[in-house]
PDB file of the backbone (N, CA, C, O) and the ligand in Angstrom, with CONECT records:
HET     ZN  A 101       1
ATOM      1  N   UNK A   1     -31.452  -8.126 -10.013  1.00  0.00           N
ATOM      2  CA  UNK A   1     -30.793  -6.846 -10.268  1.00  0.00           C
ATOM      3  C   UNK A   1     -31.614  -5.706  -9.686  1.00  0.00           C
ATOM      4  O   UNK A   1     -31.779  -4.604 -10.208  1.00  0.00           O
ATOM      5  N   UNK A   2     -31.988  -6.031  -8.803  1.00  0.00           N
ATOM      6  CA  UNK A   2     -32.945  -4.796  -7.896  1.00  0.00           C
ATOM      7  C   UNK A   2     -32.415  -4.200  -6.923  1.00  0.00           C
ATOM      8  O   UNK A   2     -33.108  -3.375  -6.328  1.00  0.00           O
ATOM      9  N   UNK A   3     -31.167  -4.422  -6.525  1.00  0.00           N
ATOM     10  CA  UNK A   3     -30.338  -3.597  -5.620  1.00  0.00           C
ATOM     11  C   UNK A   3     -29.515  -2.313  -5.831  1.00  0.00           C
ATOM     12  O   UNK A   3     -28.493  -2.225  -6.511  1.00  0.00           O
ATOM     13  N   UNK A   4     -29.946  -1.620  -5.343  1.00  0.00           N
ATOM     14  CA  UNK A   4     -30.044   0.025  -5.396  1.00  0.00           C
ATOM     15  C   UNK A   4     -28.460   0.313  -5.542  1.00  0.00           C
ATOM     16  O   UNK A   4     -27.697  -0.218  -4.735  1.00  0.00           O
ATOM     17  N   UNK A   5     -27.975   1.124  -6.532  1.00  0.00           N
ATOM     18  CA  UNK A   5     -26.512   0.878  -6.292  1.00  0.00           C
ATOM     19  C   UNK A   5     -26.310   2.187  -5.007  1.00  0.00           C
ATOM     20  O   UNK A   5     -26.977   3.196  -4.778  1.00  0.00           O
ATOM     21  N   UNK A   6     -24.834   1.499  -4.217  1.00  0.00           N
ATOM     22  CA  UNK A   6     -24.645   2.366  -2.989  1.00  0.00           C
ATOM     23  C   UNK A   6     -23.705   3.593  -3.713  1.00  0.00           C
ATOM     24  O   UNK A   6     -22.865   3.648  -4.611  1.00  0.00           O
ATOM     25  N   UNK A   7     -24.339   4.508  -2.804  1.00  0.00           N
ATOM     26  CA  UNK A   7     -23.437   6.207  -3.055  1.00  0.00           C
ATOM     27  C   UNK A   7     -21.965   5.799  -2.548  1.00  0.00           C
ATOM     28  O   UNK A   7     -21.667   4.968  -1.691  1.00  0.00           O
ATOM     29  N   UNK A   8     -21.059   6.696  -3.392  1.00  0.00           N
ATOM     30  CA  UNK A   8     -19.366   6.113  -2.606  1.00  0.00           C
ATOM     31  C   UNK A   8     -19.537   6.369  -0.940  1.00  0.00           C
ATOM     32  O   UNK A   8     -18.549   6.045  -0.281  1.00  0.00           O
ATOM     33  N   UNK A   9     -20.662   6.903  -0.214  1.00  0.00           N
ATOM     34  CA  UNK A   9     -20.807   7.714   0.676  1.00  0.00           C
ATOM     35  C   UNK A   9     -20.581   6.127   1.827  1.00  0.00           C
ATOM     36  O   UNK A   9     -19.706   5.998   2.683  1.00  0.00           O
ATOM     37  N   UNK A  10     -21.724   5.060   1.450  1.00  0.00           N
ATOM     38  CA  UNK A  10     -21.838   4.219   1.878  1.00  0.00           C
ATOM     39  C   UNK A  10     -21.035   3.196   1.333  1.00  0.00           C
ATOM     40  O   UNK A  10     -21.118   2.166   2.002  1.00  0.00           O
ATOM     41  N   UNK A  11     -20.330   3.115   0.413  1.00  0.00           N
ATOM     42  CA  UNK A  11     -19.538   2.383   0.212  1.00  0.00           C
ATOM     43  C   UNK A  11     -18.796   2.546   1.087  1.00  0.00           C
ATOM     44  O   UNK A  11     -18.501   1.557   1.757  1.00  0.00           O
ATOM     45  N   UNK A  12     -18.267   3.718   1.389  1.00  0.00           N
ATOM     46  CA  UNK A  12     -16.783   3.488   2.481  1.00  0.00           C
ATOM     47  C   UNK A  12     -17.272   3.538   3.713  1.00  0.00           C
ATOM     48  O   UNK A  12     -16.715   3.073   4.707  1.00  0.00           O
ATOM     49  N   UNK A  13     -18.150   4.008   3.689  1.00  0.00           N
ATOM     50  CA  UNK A  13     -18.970   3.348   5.371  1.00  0.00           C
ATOM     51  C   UNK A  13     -19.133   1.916   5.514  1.00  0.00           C
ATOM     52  O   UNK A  13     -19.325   1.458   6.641  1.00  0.00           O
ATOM     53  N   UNK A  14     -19.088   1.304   4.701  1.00  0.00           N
ATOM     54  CA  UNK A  14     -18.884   0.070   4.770  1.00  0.00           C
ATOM     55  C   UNK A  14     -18.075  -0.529   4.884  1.00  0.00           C
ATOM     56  O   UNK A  14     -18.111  -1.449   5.701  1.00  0.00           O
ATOM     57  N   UNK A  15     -16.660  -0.215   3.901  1.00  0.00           N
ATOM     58  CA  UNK A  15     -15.378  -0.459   3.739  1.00  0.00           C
ATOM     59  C   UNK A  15     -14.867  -0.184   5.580  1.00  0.00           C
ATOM     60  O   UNK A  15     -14.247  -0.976   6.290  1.00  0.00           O
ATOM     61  N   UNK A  16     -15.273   0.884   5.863  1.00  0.00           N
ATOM     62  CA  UNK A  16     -14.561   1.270   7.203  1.00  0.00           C
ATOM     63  C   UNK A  16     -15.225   0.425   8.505  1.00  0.00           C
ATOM     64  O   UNK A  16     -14.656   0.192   9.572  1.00  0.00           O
ATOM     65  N   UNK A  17     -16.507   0.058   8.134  1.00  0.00           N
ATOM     66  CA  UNK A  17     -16.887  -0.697   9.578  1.00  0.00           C
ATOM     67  C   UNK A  17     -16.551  -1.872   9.559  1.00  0.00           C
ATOM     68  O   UNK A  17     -16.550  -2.527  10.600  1.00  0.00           O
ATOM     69  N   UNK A  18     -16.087  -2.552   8.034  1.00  0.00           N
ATOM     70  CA  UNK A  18     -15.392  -3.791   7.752  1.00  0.00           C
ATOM     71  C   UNK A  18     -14.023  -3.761   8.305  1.00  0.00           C
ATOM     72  O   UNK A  18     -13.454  -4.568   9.040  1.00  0.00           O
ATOM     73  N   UNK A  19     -13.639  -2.698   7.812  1.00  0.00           N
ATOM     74  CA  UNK A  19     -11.856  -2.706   8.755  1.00  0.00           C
ATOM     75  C   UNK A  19     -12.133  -2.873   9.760  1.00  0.00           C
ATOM     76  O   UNK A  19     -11.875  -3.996  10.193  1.00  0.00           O
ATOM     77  N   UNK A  20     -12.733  -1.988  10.597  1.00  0.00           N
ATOM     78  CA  UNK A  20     -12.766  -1.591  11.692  1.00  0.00           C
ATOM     79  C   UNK A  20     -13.044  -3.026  12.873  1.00  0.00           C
ATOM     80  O   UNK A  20     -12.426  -3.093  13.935  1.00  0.00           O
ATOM     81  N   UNK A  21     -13.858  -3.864  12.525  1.00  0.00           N
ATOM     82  CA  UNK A  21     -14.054  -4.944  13.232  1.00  0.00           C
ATOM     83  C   UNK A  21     -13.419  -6.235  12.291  1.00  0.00           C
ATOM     84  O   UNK A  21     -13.862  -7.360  12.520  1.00  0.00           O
ATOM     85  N   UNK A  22     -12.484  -6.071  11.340  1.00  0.00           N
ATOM     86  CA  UNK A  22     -11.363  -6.753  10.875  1.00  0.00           C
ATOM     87  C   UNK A  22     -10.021  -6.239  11.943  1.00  0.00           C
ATOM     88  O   UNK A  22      -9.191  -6.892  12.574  1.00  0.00           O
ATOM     89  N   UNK A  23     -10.186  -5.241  11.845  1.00  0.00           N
ATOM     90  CA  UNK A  23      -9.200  -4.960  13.295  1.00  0.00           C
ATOM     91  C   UNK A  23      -9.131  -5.646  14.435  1.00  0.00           C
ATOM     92  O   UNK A  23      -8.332  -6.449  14.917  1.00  0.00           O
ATOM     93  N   UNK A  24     -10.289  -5.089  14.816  1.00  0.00           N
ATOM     94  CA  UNK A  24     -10.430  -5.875  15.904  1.00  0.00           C
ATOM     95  C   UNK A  24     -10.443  -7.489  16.514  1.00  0.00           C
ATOM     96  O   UNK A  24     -10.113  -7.890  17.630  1.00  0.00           O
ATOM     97  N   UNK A  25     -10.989  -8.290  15.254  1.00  0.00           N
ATOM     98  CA  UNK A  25     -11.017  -9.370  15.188  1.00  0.00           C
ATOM     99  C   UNK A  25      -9.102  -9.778  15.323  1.00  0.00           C
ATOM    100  O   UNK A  25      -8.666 -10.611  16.118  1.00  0.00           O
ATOM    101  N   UNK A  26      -8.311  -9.044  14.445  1.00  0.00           N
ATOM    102  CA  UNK A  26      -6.934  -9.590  14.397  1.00  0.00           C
ATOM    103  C   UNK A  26      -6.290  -8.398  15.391  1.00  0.00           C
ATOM    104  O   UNK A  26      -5.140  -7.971  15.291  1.00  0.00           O
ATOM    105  N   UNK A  27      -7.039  -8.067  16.126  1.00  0.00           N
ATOM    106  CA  UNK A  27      -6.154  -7.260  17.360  1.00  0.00           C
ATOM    107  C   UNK A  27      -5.440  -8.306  17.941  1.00  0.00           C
ATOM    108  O   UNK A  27      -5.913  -9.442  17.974  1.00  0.00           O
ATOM    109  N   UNK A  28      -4.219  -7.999  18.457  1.00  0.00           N
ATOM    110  CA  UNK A  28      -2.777  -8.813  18.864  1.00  0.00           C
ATOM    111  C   UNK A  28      -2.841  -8.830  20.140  1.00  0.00           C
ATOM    112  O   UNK A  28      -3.299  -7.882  20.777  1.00  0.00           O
ATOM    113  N   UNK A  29      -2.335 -10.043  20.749  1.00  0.00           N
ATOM    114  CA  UNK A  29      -2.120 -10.306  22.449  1.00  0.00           C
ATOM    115  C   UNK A  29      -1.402  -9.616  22.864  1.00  0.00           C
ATOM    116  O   UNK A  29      -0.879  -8.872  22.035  1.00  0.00           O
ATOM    117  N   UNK A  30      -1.079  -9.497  23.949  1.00  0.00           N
ATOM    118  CA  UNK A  30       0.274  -8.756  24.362  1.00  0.00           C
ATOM    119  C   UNK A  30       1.174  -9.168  24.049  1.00  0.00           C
ATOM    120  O   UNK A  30       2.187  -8.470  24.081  1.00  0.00           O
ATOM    121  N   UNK A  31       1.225 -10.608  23.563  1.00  0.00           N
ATOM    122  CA  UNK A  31       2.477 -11.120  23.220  1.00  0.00           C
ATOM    123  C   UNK A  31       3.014 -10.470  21.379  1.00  0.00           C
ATOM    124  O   UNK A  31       4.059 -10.583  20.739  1.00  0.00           O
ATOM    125  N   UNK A  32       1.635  -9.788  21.080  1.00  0.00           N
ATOM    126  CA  UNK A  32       2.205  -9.615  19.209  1.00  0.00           C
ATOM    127  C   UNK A  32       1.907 -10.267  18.567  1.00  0.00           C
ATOM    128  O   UNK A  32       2.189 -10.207  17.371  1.00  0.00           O
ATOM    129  N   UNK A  33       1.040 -11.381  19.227  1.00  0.00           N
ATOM    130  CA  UNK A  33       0.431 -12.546  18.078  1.00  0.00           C
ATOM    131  C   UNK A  33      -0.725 -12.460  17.821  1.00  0.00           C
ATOM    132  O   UNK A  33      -1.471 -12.761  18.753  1.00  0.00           O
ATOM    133  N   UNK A  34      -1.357 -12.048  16.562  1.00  0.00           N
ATOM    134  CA  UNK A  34      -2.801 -11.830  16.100  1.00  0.00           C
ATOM    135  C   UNK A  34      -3.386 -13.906  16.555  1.00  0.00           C
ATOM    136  O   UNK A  34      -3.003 -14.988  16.111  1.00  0.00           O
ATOM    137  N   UNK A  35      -4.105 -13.624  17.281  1.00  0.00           N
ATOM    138  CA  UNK A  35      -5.427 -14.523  17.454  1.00  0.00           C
ATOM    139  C   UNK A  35      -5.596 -15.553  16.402  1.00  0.00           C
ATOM    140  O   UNK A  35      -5.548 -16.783  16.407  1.00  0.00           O
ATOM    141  N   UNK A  36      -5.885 -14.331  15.179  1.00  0.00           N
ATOM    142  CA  UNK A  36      -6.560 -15.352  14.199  1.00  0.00           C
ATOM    143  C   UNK A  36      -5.441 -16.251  13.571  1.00  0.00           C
ATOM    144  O   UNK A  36      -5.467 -17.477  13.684  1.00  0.00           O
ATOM    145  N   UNK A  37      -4.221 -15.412  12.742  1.00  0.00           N
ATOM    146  CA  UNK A  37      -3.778 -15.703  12.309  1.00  0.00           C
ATOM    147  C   UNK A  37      -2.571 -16.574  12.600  1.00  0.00           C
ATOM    148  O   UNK A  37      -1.975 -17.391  11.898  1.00  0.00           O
ATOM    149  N   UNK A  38      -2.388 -16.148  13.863  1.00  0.00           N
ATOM    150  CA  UNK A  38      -1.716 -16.592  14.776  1.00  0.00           C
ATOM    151  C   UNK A  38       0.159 -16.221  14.379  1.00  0.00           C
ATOM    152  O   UNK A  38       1.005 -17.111  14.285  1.00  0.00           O
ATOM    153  N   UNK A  39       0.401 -14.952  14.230  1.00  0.00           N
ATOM    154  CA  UNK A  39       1.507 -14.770  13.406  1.00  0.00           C
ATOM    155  C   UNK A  39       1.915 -13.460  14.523  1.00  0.00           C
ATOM    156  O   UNK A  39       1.387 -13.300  15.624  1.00  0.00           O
ATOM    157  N   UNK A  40       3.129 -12.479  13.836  1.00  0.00           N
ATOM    158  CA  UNK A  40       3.130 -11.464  14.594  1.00  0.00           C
ATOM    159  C   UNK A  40       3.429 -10.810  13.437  1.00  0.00           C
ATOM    160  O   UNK A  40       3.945 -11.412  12.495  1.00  0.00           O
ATOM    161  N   UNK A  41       3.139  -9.529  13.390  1.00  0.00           N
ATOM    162  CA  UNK A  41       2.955  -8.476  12.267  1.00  0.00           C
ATOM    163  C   UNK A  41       1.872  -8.915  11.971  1.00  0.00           C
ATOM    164  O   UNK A  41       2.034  -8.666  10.776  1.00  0.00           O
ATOM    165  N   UNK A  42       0.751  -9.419  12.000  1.00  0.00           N
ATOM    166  CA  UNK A  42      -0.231  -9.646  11.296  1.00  0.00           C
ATOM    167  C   UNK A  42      -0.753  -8.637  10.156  1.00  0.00           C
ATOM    168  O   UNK A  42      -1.344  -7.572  10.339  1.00  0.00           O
ATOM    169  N   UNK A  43      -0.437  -9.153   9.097  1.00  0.00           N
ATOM    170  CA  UNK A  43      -0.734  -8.689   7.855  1.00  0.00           C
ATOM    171  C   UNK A  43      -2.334  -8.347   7.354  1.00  0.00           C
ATOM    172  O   UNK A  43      -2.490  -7.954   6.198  1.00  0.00           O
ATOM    173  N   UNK A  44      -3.092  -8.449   7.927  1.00  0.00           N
ATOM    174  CA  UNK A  44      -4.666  -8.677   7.856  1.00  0.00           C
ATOM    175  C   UNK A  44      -4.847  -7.151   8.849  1.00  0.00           C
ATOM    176  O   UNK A  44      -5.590  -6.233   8.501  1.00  0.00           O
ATOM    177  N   UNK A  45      -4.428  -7.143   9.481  1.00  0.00           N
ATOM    178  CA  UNK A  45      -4.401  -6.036  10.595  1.00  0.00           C
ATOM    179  C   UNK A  45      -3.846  -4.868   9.733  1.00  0.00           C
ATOM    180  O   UNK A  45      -4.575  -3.937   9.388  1.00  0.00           O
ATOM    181  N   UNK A  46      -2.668  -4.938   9.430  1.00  0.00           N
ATOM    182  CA  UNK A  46      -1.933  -3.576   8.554  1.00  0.00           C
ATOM    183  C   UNK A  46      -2.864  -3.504   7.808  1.00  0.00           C
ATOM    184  O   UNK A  46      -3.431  -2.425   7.980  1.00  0.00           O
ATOM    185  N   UNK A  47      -3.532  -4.356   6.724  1.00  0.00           N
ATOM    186  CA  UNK A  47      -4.458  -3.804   5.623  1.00  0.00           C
ATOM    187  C   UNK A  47      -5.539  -3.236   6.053  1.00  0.00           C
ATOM    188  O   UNK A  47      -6.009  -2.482   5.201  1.00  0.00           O
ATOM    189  N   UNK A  48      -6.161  -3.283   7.068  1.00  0.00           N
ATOM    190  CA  UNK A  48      -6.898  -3.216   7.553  1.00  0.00           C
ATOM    191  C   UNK A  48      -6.826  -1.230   7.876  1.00  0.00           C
ATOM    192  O   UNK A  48      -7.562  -0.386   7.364  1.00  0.00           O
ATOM    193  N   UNK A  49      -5.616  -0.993   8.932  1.00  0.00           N
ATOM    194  CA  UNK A  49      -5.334  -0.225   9.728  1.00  0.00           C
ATOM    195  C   UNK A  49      -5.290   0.949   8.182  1.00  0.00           C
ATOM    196  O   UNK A  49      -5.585   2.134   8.330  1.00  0.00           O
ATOM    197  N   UNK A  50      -4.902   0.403   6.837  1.00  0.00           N
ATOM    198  CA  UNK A  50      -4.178   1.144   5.771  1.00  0.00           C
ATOM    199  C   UNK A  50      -5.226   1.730   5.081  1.00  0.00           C
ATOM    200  O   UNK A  50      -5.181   2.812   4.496  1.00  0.00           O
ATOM    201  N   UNK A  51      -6.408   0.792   5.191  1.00  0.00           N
ATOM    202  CA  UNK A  51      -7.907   1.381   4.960  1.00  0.00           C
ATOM    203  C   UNK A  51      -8.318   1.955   5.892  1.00  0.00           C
ATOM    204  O   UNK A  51      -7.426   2.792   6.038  1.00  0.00           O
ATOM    205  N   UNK A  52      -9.036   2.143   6.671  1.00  0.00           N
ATOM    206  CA  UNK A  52      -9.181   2.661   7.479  1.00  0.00           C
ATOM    207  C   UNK A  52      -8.177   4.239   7.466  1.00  0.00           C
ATOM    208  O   UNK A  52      -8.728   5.174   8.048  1.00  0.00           O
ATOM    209  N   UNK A  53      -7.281   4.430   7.065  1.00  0.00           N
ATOM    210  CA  UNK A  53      -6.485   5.738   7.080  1.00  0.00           C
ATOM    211  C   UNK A  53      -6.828   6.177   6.150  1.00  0.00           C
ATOM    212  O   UNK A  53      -7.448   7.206   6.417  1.00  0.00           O
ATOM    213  N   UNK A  54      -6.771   5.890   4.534  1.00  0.00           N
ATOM    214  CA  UNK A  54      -6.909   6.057   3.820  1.00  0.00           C
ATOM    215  C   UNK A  54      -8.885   6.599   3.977  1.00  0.00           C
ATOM    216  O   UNK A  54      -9.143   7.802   4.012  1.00  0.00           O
ATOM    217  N   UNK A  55      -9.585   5.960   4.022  1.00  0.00           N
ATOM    218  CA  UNK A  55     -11.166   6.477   4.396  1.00  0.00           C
ATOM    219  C   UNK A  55     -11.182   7.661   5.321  1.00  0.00           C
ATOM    220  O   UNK A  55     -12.088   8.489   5.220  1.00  0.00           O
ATOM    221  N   UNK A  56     -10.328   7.775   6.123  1.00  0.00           N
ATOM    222  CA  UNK A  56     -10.360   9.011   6.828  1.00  0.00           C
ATOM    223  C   UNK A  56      -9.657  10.165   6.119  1.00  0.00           C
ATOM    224  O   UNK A  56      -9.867  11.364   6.297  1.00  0.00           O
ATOM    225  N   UNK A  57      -8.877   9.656   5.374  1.00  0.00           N
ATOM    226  CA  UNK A  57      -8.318  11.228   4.539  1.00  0.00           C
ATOM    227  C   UNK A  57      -9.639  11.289   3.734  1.00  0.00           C
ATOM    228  O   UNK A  57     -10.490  12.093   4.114  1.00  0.00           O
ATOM    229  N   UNK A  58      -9.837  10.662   2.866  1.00  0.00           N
ATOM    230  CA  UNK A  58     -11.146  10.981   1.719  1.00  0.00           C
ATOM    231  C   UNK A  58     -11.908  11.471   2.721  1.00  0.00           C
ATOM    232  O   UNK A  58     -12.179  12.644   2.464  1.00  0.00           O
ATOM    233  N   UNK A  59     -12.520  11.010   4.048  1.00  0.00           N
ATOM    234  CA  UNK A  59     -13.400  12.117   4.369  1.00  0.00           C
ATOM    235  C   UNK A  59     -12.856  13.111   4.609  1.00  0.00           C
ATOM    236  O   UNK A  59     -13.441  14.064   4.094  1.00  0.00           O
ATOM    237  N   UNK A  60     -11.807  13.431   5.274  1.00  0.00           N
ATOM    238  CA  UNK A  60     -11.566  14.872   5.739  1.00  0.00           C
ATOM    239  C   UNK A  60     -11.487  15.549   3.946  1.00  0.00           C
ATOM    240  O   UNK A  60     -12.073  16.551   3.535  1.00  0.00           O
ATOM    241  N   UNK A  61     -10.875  14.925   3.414  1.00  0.00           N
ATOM    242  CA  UNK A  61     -10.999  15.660   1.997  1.00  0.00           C
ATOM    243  C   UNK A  61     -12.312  15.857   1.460  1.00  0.00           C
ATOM    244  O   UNK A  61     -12.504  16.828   0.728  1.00  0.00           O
ATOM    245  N   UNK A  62     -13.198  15.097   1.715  1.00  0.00           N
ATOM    246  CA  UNK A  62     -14.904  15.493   1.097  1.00  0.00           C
ATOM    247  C   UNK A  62     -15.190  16.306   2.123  1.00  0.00           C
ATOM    248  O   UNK A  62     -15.492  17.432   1.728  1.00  0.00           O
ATOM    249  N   UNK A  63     -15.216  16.149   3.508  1.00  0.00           N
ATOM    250  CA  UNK A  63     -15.498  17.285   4.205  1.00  0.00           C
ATOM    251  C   UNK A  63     -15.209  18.588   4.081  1.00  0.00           C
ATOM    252  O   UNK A  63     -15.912  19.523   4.463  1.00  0.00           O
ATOM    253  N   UNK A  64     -14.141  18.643   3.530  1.00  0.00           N
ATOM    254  CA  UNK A  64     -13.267  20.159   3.446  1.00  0.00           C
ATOM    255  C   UNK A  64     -12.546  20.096   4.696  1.00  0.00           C
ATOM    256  O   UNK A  64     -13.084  19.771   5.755  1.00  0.00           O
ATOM    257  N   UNK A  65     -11.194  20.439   4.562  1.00  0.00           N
ATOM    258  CA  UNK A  65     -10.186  20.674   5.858  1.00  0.00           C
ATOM    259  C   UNK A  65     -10.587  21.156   6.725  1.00  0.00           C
ATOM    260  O   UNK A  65      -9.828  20.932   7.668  1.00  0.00           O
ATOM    261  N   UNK A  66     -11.519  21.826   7.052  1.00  0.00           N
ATOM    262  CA  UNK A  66     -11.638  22.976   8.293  1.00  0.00           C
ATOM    263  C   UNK A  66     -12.068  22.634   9.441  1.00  0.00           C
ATOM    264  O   UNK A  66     -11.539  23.147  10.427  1.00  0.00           O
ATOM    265  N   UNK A  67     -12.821  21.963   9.554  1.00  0.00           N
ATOM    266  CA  UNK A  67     -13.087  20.970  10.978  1.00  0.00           C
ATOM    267  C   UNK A  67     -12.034  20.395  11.450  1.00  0.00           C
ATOM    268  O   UNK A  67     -11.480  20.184  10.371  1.00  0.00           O
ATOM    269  N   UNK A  68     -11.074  19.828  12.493  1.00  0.00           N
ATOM    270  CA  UNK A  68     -10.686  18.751  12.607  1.00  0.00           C
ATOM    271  C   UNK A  68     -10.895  18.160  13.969  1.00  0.00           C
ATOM    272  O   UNK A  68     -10.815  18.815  15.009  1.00  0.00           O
ATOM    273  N   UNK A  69     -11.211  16.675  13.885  1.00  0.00           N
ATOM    274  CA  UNK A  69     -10.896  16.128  15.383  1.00  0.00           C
ATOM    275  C   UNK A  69     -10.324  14.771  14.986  1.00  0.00           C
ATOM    276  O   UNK A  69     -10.180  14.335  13.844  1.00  0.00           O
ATOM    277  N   UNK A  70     -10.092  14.322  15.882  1.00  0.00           N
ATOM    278  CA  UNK A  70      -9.033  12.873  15.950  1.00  0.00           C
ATOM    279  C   UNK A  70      -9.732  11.866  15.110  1.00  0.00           C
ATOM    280  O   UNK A  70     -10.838  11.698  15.623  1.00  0.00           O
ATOM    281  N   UNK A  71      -9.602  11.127  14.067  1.00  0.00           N
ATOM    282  CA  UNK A  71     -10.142  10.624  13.159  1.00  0.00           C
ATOM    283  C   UNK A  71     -11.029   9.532  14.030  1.00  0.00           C
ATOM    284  O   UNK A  71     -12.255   9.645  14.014  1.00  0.00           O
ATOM    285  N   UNK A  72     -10.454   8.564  14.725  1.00  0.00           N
ATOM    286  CA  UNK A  72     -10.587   7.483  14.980  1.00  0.00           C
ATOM    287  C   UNK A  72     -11.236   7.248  16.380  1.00  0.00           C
ATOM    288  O   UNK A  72     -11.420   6.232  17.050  1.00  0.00           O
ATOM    289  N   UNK A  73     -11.622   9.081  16.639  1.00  0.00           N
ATOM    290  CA  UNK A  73     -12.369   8.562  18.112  1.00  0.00           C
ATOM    291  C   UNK A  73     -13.996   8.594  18.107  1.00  0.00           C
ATOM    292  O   UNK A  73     -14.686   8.481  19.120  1.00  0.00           O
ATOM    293  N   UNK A  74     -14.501   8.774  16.732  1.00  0.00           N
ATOM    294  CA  UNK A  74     -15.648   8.757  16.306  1.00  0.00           C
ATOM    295  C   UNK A  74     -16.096   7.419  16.184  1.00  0.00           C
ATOM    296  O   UNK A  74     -15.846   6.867  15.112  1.00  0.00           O
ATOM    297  N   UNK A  75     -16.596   6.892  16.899  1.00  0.00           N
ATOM    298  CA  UNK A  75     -17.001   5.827  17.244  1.00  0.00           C
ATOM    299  C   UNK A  75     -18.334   5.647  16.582  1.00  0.00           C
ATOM    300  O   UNK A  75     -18.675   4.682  15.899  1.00  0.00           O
ATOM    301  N   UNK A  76     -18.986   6.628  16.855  1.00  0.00           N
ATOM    302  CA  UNK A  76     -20.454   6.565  16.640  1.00  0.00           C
ATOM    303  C   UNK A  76     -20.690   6.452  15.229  1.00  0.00           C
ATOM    304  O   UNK A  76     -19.731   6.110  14.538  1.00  0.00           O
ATOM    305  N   UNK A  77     -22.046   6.730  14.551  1.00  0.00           N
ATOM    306  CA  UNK A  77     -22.508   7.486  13.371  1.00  0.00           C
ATOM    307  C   UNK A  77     -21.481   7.883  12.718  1.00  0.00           C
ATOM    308  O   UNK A  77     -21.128   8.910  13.298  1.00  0.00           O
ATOM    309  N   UNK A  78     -20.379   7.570  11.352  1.00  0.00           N
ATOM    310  CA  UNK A  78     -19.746   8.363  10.822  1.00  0.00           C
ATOM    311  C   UNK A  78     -19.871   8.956   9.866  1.00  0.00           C
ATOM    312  O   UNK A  78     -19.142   9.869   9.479  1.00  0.00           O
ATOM    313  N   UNK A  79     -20.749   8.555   9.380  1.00  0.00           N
ATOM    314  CA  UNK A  79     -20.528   9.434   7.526  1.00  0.00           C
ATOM    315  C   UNK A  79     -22.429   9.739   7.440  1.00  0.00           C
ATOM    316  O   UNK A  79     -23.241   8.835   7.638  1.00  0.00           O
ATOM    317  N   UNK A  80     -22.728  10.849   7.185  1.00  0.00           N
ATOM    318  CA  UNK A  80     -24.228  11.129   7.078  1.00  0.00           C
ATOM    319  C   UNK A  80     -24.004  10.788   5.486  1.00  0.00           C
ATOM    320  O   UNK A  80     -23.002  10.963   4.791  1.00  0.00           O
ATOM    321  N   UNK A  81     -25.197  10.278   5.177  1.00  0.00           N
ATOM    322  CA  UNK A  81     -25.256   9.853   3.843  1.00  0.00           C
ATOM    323  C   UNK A  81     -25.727  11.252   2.816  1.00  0.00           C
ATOM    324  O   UNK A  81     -26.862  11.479   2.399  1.00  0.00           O
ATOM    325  N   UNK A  82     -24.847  11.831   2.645  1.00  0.00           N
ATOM    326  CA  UNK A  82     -25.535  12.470   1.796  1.00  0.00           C
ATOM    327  C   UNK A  82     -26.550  13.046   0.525  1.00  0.00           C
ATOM    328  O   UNK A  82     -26.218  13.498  -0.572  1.00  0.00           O
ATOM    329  N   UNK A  83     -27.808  12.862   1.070  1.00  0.00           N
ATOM    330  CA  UNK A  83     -28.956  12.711  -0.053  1.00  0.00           C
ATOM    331  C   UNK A  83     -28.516  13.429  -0.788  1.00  0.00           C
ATOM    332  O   UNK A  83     -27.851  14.427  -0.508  1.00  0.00           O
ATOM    333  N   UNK A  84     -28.849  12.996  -1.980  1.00  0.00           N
ATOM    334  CA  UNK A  84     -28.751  14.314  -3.124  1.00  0.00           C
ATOM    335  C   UNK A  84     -29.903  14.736  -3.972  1.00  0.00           C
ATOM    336  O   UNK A  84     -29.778  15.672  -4.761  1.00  0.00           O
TER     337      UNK A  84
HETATM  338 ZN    ZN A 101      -4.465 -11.598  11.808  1.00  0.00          ZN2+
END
């Protein structure tokens, strides 16, 4: 029981780099058929895509509205952990 509990900060930094290469992993051929699952609509993908949206409103909402740029082209570094 020595593990530090994570700030929600890093929780969804986590949650989101998990989608994010859950995405990718069930990204679809050209044909529409996820890889893994081998289906079309891949359902693993929507949940995925639904988090991932959802983490980007909570940040723009912890951020405060006033900034905006395209959620999803932030590739880099996303969430500074905010010490407190
Ligand atoms: Zn899939």
């Amino acid at each position: 029981m020595t593990a530090p509990l994570l700030s929600l900060a890093q929780i969804l930094n986590r949650l989101a780099l998990t989608a994010r290469r859950t995405l990718r992993e069930h990204h679809p051929a050209p044909d529409g058929i996820c890889p893994v699952c081998r289906t079309a609509g891949c359902e693993v993908a929507a949940a995925a895509r639904e988090v991932l949206a959802t983490i980007t409103q909570l940040r723009w909402h912890h951020r405060g509205a006033g900034s905006v740029a395209r959620p999803d082209e932030s590739a880099g570094p996303t969430w500074e952990p905010s010490s407190r």
